[in-house]
N, C-alpha and C positions, 0 to 999 in steps of 0.2 A: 107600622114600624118603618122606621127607615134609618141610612147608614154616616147620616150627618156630613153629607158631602151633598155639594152642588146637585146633582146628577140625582141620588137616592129622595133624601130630601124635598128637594121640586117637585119631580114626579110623585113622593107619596102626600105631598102635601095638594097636589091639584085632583088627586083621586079621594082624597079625603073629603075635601069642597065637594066635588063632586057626588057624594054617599051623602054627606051631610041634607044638600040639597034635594037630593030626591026624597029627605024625610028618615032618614037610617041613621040613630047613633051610632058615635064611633065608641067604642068601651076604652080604649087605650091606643096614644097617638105619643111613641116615643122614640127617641136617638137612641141607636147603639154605635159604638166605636168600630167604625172598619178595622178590621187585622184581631179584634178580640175572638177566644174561641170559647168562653165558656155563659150561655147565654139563661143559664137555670133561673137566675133571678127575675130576668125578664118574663119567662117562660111562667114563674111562678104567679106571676104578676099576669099573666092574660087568663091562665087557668082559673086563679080566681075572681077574674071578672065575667068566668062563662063564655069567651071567646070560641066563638064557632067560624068564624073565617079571618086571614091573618091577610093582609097587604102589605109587602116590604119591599119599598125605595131600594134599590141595593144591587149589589153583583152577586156570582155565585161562590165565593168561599164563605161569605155568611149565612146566606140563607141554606146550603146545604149542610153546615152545623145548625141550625134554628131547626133545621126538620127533623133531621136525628135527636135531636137532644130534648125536640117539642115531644114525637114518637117515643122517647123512654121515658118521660116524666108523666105521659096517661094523656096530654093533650089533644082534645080531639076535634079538632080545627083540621079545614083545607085553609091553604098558602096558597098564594099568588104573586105575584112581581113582574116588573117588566122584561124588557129582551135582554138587561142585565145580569138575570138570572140562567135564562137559559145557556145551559151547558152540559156537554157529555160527563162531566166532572162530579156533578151534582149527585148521580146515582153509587160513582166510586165510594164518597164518604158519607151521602143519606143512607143509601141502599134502599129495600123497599119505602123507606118513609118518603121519598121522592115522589110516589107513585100517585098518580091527581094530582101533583105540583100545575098550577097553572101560570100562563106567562103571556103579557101582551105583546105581538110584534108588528108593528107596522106593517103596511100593506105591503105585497111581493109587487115589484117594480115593473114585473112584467102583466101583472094584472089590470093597470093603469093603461087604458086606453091612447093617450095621451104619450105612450111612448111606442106605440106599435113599429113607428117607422124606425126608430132608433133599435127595436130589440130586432127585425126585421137583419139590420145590418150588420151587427151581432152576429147572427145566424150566418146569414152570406157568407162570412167570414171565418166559420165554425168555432165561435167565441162562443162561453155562456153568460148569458145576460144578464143574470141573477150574480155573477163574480162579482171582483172589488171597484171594478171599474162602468160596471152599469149605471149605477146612482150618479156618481158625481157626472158624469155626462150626462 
């Protein structure tokens, strides 16, 4: 699934490729409207195709309705999505249907060998390096 933007999209369509290729049908690969809250018919539509794991391109005000509303309609699928998903928000309006949400996030900036000296300075400086200004430097 994914949220018909630049950003959701992309990403669900190159994770798609991706499953494809290693030999795994996809049962259902579709647009939902960012800012919609009522997502039943789609819901309807993975349940009866037997979906057992959900990928959704997307931020967290959708997918945190997709899980709540997947969890009251008997769907019984784990979700996943990228770092757009992740947020403390998620569990406000899933509640437990959040729980084994999974979420890819890029590598921590400071695990990257390749910036030891830069996080290094960070440090000297009693900066955290992980803040908003690690990366772009």
């Amino acid at each position: 699934l994914h949220d018909k933007q630049q950003y959701g999209e992309g990403i669900a369509t190159e994770v798609k490729k991706t499953v494809e290729d290693a030999g795994i049908k996809v049962a259902v690969f579709e647009g939902l409207n960012a800012g919609d809250k009522d997502f039943n018919a789609l819901i309807s539509k993975l349940k009866k195709a037997g979906v057992q794991f959900v990928y959704f391109g997307g931020y967290h005000p959708e997918m945190r309705l997709l899980l709540r509303q997947a969890k009251q309609a008997g769907l019984d699928a784990r979700f996943m999505g990228p770092e757009g998903v992740g947020n403390s928000e998620i569990t406000a309006i899933a509640g437990d249907a959040s729980e084994g949400m999974l979420a890819t996030l890029p590598r921590a900036f400071e695990q990257d060998p390749k910036n030891k000296a830069l996080i290094d300075a960070f440090k000297a400086k009693n900066q955290d390096p992980s803040g908003i200004f690690g990366l772009p430097a």
